[in-house]
KETOR-168730 format. One record per residue: residue number from 0; residue in three letters; y, x, z of N, C-alpha, C, O, CB in turn. Coordinates in Angstrom, 2 decimals. Atoms other than C-alpha are relative to their C-alpha. Glycine has a CB too. Layout:
NUM	ALA	Y	X	Z	Y	X	Z	Y	X	Z	Y	X	Z	Y	X	Z .
...
END
This chain:
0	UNK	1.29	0.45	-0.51	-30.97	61.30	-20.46	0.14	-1.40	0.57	1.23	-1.78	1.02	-0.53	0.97	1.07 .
1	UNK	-0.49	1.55	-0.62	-31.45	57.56	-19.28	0.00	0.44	1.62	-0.31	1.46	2.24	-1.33	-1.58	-0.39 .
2	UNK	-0.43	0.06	-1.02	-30.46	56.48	-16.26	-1.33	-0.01	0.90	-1.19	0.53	2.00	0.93	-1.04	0.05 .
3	UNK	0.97	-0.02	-0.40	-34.33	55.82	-15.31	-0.91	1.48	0.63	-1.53	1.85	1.62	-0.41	-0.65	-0.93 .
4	UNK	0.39	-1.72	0.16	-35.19	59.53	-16.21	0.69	0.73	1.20	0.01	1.42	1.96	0.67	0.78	-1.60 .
5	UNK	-0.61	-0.86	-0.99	-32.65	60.98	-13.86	-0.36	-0.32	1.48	-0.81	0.45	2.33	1.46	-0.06	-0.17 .
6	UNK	0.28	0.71	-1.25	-32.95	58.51	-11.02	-1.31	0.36	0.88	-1.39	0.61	2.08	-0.09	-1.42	-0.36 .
7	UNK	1.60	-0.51	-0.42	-36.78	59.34	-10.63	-0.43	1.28	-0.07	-1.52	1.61	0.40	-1.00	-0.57	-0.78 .
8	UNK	0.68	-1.05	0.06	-36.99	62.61	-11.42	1.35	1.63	-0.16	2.56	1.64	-0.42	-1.15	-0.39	-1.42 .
9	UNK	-1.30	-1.37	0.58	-34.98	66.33	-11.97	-0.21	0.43	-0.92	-0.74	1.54	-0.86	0.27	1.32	0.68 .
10	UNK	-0.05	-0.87	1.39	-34.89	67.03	-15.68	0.69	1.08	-0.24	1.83	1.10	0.24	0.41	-0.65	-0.99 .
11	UNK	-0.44	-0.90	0.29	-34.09	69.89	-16.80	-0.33	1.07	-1.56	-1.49	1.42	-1.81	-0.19	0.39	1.12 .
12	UNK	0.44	-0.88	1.31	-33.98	72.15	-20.36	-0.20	1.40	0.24	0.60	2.33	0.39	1.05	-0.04	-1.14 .
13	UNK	1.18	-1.31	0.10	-37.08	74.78	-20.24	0.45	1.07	-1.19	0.65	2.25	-0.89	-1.77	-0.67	-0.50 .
14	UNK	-0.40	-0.94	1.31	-36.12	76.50	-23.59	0.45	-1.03	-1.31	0.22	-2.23	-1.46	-1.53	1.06	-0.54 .
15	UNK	-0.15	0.77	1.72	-34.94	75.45	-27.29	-0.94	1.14	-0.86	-1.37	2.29	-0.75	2.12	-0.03	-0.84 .
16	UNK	0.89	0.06	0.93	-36.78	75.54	-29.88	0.88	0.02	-1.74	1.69	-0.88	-1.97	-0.91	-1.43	0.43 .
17	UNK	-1.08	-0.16	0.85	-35.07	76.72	-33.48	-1.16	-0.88	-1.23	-2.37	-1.02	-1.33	0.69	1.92	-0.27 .
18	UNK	0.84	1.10	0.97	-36.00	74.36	-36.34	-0.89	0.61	-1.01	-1.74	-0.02	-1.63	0.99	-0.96	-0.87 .
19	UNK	1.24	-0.70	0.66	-37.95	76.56	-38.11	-1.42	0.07	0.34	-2.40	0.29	-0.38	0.23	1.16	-0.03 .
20	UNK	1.36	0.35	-0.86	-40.61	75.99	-35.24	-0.81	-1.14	-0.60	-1.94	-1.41	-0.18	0.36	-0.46	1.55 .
21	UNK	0.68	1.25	0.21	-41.44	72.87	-37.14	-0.18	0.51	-1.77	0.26	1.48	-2.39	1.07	-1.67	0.51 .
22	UNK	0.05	-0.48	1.25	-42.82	72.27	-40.66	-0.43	-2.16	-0.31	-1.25	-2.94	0.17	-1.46	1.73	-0.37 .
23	UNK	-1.43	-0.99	0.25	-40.63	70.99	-42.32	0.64	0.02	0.83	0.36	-0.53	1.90	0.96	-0.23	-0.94 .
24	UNK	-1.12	-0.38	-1.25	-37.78	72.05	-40.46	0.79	-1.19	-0.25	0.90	-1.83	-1.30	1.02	1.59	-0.11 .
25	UNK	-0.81	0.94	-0.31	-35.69	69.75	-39.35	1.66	0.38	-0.19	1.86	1.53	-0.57	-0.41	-0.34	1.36 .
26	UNK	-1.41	-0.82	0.69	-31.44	70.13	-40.03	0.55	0.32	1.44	1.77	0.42	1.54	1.33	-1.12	-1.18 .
27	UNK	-0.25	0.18	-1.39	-31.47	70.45	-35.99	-0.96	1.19	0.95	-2.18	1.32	0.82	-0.39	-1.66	0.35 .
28	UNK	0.85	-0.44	-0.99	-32.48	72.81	-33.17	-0.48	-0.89	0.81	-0.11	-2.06	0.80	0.49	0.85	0.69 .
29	UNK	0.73	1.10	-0.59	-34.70	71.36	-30.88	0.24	0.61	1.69	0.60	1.78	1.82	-1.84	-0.16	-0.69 .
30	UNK	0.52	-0.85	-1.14	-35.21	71.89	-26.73	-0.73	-1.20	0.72	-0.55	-2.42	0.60	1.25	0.86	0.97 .
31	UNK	0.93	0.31	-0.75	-37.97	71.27	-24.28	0.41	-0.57	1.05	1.34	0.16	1.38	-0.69	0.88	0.24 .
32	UNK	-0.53	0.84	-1.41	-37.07	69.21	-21.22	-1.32	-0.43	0.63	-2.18	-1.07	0.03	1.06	-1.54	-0.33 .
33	UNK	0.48	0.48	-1.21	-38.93	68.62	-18.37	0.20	-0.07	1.07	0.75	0.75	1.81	-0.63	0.20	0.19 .
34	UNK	-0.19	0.89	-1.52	-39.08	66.38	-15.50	-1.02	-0.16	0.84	-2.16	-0.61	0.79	0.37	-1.43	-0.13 .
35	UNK	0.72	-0.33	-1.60	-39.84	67.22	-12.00	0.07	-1.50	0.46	0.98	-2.30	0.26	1.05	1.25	1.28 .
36	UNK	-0.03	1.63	-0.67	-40.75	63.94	-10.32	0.89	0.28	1.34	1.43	1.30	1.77	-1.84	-0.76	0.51 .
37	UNK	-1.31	-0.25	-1.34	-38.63	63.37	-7.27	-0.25	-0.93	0.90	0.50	-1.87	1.13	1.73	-0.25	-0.39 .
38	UNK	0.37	0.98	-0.86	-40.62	61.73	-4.79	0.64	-0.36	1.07	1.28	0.43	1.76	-1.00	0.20	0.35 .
39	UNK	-1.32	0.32	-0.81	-38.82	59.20	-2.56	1.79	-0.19	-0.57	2.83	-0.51	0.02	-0.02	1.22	0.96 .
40	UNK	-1.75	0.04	0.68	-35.57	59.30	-5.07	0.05	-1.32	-0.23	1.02	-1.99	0.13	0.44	0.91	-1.61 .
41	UNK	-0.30	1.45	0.43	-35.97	56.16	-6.20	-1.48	-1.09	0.54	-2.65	-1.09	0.17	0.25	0.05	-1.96 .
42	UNK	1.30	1.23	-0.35	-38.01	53.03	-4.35	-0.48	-0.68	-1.25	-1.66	-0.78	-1.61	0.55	-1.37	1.03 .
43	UNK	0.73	1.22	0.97	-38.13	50.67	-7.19	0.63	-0.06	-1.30	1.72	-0.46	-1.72	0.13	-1.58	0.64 .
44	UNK	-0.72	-0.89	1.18	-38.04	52.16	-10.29	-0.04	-2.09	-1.21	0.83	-2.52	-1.98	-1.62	2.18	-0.89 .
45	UNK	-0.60	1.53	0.59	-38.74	47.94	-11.71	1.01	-0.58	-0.40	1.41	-0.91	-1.52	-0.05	-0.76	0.58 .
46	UNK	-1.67	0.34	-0.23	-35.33	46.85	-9.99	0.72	0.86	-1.13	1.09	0.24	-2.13	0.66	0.54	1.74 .
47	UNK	-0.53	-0.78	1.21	-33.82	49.99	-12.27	-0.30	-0.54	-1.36	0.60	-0.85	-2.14	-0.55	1.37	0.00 .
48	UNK	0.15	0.33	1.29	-35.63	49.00	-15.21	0.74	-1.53	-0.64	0.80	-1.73	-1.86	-1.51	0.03	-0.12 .
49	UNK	-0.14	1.27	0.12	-34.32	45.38	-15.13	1.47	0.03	0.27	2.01	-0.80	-0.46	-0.92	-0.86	0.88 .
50	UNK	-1.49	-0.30	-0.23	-30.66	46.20	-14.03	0.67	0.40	-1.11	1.68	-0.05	-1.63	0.23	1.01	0.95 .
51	UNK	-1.10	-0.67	1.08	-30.03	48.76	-16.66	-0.32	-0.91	-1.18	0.66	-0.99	-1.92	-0.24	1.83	-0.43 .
52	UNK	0.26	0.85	0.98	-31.87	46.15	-19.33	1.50	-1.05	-0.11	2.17	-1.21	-1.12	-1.51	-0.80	0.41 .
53	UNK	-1.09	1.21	-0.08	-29.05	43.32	-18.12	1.36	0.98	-0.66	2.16	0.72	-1.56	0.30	-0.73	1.98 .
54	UNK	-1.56	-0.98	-0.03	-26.26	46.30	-18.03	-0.08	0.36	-1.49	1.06	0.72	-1.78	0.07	1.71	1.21 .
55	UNK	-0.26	-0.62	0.99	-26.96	47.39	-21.73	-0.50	-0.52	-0.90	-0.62	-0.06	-2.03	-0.20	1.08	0.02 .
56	UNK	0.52	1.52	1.12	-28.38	44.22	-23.31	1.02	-0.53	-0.85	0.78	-1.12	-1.91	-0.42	-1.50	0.89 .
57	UNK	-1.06	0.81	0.74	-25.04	43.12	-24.37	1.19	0.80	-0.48	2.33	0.54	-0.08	0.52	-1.12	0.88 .
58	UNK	-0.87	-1.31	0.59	-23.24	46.17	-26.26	1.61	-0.69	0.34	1.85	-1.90	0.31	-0.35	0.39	-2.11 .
59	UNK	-1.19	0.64	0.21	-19.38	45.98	-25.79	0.36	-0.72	1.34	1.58	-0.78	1.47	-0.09	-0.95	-1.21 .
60	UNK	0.07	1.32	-0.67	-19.68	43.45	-22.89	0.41	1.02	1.65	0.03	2.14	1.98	-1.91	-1.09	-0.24 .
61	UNK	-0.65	-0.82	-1.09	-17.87	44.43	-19.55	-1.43	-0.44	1.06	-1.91	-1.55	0.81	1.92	-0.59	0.55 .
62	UNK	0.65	0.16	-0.91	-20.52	44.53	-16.59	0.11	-1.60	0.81	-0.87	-2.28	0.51	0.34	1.15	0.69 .
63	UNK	0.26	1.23	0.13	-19.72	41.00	-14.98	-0.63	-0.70	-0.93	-1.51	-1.53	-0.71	0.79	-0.42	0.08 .
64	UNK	0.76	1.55	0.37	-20.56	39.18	-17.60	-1.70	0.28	-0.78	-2.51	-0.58	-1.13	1.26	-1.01	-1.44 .
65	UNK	1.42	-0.55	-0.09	-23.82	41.58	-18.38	-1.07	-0.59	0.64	-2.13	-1.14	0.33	0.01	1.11	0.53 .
66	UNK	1.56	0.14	-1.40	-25.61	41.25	-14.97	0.35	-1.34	0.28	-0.17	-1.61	1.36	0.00	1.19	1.91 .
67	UNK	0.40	0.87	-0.34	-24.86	37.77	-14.91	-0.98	-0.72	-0.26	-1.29	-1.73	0.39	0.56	-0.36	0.01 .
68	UNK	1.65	0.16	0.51	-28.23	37.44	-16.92	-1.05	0.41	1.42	-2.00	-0.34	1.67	-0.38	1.36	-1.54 .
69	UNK	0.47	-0.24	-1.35	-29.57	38.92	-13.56	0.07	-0.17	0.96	-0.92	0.12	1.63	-0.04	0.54	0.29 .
70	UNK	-0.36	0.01	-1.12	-27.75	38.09	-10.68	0.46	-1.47	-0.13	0.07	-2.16	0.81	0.92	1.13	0.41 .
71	UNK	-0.74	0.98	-0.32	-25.83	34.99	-11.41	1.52	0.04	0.21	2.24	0.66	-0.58	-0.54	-0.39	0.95 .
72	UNK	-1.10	0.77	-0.76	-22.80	33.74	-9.58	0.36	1.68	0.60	1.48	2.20	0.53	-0.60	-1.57	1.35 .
73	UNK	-0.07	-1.30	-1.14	-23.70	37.40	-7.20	0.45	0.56	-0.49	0.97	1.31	0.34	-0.95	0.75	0.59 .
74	UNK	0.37	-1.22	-0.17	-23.08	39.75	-9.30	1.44	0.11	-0.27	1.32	0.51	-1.42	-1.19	0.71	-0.80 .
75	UNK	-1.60	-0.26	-0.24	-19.31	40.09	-9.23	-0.25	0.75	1.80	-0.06	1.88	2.23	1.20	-1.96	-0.10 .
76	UNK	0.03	-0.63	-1.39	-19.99	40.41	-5.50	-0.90	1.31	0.36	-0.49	2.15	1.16	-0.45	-1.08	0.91 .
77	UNK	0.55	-1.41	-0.09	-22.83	43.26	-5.75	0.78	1.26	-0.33	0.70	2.31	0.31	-1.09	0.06	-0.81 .
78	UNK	-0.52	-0.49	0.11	-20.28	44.68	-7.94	0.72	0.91	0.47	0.75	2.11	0.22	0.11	-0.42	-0.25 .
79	UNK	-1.33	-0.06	-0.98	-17.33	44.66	-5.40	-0.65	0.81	1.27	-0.02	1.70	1.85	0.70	-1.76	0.52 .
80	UNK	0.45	-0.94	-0.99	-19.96	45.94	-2.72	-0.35	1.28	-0.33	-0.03	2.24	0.37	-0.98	-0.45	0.61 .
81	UNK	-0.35	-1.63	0.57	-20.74	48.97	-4.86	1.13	0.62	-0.60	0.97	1.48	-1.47	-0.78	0.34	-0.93 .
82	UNK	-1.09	-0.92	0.18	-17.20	50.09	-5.19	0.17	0.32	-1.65	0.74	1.32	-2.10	-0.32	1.39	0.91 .
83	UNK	-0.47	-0.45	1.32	-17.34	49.50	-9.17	0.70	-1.59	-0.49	0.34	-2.66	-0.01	-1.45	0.72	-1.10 .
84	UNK	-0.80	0.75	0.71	-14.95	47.30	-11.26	-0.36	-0.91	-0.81	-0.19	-0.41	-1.92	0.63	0.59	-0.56 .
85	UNK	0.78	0.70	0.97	-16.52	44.54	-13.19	0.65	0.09	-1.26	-0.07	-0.31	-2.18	-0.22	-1.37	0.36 .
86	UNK	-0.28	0.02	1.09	-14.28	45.07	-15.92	-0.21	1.19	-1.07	0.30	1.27	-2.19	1.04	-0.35	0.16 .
87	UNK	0.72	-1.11	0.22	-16.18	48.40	-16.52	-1.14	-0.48	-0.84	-1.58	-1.63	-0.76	-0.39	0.69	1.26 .
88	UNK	0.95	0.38	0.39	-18.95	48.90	-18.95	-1.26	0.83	-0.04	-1.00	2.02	-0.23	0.33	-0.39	-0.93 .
89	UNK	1.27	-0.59	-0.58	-22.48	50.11	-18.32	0.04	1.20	-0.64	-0.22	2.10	0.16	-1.36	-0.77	-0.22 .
90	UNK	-0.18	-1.22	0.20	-22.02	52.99	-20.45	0.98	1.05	0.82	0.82	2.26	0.67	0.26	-0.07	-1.15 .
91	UNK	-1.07	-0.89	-0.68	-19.05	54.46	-18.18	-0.68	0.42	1.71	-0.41	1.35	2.46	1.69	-1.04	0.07 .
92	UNK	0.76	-0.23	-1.15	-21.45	53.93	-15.19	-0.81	1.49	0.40	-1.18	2.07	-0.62	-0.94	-1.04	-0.12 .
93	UNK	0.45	-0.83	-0.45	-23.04	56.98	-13.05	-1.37	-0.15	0.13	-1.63	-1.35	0.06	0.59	0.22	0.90 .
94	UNK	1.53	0.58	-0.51	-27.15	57.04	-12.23	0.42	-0.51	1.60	-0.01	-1.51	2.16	-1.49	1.50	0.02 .
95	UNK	-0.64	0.25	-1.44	-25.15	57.25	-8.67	0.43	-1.65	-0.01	-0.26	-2.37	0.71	1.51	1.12	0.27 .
96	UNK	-0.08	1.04	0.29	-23.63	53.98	-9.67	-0.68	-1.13	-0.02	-0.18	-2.15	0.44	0.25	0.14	-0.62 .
97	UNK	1.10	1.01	0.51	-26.61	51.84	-10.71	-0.92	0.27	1.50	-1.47	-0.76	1.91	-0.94	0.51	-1.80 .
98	UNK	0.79	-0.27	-1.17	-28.48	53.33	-7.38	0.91	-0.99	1.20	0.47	-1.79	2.03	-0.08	1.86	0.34 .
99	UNK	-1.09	1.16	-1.26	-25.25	51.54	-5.17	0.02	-1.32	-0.66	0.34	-2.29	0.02	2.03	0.49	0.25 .
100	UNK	0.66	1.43	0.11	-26.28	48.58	-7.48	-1.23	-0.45	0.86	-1.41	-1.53	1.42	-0.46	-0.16	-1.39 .
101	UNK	1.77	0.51	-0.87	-29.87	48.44	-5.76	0.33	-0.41	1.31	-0.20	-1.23	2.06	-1.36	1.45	0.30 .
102	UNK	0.46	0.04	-2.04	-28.83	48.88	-2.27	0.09	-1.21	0.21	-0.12	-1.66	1.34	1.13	0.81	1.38 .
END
């Protein structure tokens, strides 16, 4: 689930759905997910949207030199204040992670 999805809300899988439910069937079961909003989880779901854009704009690309489309010069240091490694890459990141980006 994205990192947006979780951050804001509690998803969770309601039932599956077997591919025969569809017409045609698909070569795949399917399931239902829904998300409980989670008011108060996340202030500024924007900031998120614009973070994880920088963090996964540049496939391959270690986090420094990502969010320096966003931050600049800072973001080594936002980095270092959220306790993650710039030589990390946004896919290895937590929703926990990207939330100690905001603070």
């Amino acid at each position: 689930l994205s990192v947006i999805a979780q951050a804001a809300s509690r998803p969770r899988r309601a039932f599956d759905l077997p591919a025969r439910a569809f017409t045609p069937p698909p070569k795949v079961d399917s399931s239902v997910v829904t998300f409980e909003p989670s008011p108060g989880r996340l202030a500024d779901i924007g900031a998120l949207e614009r973070l994880t854009q920088a963090a996964f704009s540049q496939r391959r690309k270690m986090l420094r030199s990502s969010l320096r489309s966003l931050w600049g010069a800072e973001a080594e240091t936002r980095l270092a204040a959220a306790h993650i490694e710039p030589t990390m890459r946004a896919e290895e990141l937590s929703v926990a992670d990207f939330l100690r980006l905001l603070a």
